[in-house]
C-alpha positions in Angstrom: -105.5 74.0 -32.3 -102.3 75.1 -30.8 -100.4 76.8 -28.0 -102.1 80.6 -27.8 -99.4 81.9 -27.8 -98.3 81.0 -31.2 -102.0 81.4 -32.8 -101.0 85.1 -33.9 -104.2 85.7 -36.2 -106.5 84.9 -33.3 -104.8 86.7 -31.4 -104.8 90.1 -33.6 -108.9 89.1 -33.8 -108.7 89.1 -30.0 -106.9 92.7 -29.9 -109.5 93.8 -32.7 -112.2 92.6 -30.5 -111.2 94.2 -27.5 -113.7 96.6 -27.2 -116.8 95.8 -29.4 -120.5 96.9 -29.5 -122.5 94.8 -27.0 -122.6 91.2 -28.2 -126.3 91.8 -29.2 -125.5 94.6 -31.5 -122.4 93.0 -32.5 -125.1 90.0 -34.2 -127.0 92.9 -35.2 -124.6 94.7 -37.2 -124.1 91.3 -39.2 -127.6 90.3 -39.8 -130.7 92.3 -38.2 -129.1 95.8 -39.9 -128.8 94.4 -43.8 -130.9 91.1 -44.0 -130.1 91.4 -47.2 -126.7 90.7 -46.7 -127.8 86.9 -46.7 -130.5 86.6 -49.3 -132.1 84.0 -48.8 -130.3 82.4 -46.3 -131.3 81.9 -42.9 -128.5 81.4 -40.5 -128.8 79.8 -37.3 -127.0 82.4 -34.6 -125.9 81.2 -31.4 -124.8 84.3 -28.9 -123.4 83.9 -25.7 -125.8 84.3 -22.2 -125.1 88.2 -21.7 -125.8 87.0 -17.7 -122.6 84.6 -18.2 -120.3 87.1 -20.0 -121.4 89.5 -17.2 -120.7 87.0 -14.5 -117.3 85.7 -16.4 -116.2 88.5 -18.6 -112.9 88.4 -20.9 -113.8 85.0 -22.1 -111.6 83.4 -24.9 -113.8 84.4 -28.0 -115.9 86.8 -26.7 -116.3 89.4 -29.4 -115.4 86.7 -32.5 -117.8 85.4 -35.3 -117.3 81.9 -36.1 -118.7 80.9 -39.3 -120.1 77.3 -39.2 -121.0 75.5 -43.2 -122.5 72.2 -43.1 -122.8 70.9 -39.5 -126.6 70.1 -39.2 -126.5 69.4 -34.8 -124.0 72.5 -34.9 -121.7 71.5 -31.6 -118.6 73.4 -32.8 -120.7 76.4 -33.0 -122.7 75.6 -29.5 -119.1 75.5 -28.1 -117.9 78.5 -30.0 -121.0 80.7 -28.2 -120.5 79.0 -24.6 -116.6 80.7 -25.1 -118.1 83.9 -25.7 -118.4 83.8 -29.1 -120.8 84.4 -31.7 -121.5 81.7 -34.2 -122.9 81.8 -37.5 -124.1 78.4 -39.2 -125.8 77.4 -42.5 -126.9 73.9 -43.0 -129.4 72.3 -45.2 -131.4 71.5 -42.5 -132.2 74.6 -41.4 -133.6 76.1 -44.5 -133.7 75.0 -48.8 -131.8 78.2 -49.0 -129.1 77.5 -47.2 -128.3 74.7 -50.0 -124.3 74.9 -50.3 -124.7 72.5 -53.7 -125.7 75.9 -55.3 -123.0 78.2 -56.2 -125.6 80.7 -55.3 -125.1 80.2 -52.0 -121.3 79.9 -51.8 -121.3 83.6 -53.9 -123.6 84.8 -50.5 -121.1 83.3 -48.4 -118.0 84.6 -50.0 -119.2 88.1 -50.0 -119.1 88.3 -46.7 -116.4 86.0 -45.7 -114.6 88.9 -43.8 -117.2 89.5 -41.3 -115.7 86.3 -40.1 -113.0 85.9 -37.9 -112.3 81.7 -37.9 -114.3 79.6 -40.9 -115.3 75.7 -40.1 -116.1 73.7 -42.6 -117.5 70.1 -42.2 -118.6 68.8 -45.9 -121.3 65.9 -46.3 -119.3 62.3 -46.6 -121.8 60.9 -48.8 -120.1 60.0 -52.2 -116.2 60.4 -50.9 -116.3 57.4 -48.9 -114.3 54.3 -49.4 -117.0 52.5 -47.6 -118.8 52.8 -50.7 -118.2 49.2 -52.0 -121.1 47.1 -52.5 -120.7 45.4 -56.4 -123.0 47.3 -59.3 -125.8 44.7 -58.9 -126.3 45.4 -54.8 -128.6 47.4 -53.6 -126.3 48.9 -50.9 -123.8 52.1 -51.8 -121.3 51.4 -54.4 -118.8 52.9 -55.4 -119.0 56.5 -57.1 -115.3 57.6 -57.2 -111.6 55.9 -57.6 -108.2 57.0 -56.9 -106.8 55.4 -60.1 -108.1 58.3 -62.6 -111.7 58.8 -61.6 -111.2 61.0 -58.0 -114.0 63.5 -59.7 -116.5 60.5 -60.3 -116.5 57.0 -61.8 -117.7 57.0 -65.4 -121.1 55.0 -66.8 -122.7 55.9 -63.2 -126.8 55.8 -63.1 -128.4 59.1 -63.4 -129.3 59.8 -59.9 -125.6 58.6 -58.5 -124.2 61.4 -61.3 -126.3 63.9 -59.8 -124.6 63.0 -56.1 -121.8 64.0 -57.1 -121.8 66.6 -58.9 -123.5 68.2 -56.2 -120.3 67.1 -54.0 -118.1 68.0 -56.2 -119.5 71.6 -56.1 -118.9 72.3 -52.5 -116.1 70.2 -52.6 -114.5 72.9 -54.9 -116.3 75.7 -53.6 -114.8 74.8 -50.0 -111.3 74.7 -51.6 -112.2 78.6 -53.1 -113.3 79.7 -50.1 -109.8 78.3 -48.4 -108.0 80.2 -50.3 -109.7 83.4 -50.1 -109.5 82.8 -46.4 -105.9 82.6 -46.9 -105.4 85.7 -48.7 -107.4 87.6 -46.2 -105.8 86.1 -43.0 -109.0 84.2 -41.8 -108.4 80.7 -39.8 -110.4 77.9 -39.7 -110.3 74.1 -40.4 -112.1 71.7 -43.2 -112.9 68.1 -41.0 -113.5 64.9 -42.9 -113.0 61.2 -42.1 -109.1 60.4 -42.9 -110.0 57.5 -44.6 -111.7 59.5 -47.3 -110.8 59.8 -51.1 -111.2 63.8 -50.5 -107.9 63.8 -49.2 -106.2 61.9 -52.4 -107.5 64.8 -54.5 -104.8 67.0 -56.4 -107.1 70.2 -54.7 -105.9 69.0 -51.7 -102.5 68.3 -52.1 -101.5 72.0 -53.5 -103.4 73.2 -50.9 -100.9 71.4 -48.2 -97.7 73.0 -50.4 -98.4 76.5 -48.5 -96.9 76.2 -45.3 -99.9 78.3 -43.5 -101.6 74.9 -44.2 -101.7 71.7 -41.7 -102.6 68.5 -41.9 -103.6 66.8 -38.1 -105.4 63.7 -38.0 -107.2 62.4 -34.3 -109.7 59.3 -33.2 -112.9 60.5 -32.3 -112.7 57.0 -29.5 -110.7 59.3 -27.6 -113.2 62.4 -27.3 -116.0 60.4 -26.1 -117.6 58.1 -29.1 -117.8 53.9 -29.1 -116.4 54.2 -32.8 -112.8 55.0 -33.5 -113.1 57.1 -36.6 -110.1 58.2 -37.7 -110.6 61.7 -38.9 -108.4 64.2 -40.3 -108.8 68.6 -39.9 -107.0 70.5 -42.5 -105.8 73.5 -40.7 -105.0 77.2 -41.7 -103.7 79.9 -40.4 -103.1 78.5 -37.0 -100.4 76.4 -35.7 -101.3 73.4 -35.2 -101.3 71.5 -31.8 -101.9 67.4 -31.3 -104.9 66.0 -31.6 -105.4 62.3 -29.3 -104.8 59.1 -31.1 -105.9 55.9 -30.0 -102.9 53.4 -29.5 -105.0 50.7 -28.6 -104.2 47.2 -29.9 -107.1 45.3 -30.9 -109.6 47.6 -28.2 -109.8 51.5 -27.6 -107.7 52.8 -25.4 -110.2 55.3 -23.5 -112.5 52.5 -22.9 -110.4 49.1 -23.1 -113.6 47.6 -25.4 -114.2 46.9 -28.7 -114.5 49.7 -31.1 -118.2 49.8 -32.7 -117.5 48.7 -36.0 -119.2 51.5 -38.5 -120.3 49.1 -41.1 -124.2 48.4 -41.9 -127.2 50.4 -40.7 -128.9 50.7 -37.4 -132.0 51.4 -36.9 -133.1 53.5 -40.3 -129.5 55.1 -40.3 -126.5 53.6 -41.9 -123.8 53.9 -38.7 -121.1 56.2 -40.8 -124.1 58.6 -40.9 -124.4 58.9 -37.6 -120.9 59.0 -37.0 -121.0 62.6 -38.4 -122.5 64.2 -35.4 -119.1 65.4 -33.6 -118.9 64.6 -29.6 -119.3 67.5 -27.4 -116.4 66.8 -25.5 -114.6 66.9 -29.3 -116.2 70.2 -30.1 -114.8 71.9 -27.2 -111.5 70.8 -28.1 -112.0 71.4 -32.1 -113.2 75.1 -31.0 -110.0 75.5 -28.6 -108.0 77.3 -31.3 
């Protein structure tokens, strides 16, 4: 996410890292010491191969914590260990306690944001998306939100679609608190959502873009390896931001010169924009390459 030599608070994590406690320990002094430092929440740690650190040492992230919230197959993180790192992610699917709809959790997650040196954030897509828009009386997703006064969520929705999002809404604005404390405390990291989305029309969003440690980059996930386009878009902090690969293909991708799967309907028992989530590995490396 930018040349190195301009990612300064990296850098001063690199110079902080320089001579750490054994990776092992390293883990241990955030977790296995204090367990109760996440109560109730089980994180999944990745650490690097000590055999490859030992056979390659110096490499990029050795010695940095990478703090993953919300990405279930976790390749960021996967890629964040294989550079030496050690990564740190929460997800639903790992454990009911690791439910970021609860400002429980986010209070757990705050309190030790600066054990952290680089926050990624990666928020469900269920109730922001404009591809919500079957009419009321269908039984495929309607709408839940609007630009035009109802960004927060549509009034007169059922009470199960009001329950989606307020959930959202809760780590929506919980991510946003959590930017800004990682602002104030010099902490990089990225949130990652589809460009398309409504998130980005919100007025959260917008103030957070007037501080000029904030960056907007937006990329097509055709070009790291996937059959659909995707246009997606990573708010950036505290690093400069480099140029992500846009497809200029007209009418076909340019990667592959076919058709771009069309993310519309549902295959197999899966509605394709949800498995469009799952990041490429080949994108991973490139989202971890701050």
């Amino acid at each position: 996410m930018g040349h190195r030599h301009q990612r300064a608070h990296l850098r001063q994590a690199r110079e902080a890292a320089a001579a750490p406690p054994h990776h092992w320990q390293r883990a241990e002094s955030l977790w296995g010491e204090d367990p109760k430092r996440f109560p109730k929440m089980v994180p999944r740690i990745l650490l690097p191969d000590p055999s490859a650190l030992e056979e390659a040492p110096g490499r990029p992230f050795q010695g940095l914590t990478f703090l993953s919230l919300f990405r279930g197959v976790g390749n960021p993180a996967k890629c964040w260990k294989d550079l030496g790192g050690i990564a740190f992610l929460f997800d639903l699917s790992d454990s009911t306690g690791n439910d970021l709809s609860k400002h429980s959790a986010w209070n757990t997650v705050e309190r030790n944001l600066k054990l952290f040196h680089v926050v990624g954030i990666d928020l469900p897509c269920n109730t922001w998306s404009r591809a919500r828009r079957a009419p009321w009386w269908s039984r495929m997703p309607k709408p839940l939100r609007s630009t035009q006064g109802f960004i927060m969520g549509l009034p007169g929705l059922s009470a199960t679609d009001f329950a989606k999002v307020k959930q959202a809404n809760v780590m929506f604005l919980r991510a946003v608190r959590l930017i800004k404390r990682c602002l104030k405390s010099n902490i990089a990291g990225y949130l990652e959502y589809s460009a398309n989305s409504m998130l980005w029309d919100t007025p959260q969003i917008q103030r957070l873009l007037t501080d000029s440690r904030v960056h907007l980059c937006v990329t097509d996930m055709c070009m790291y390896g996937t059959a659909w386009r995707k246009p997606t878009k990573l708010l950036l902090w505290n690093v400069s931001p480099s140029e992500f690969l846009r497809c200029r293909g007209h009418g076909k991708c340019q990667r592959t010169g076919k058709a771009h799967l069309q993310l519309s309907g549902i295959s197999g028992k899966k509605f394709l924009t949800e498995q469009a989530q799952v990041y490429s590995r080949q994108f991973s490396h490139v989202d971890a390459d701050f």
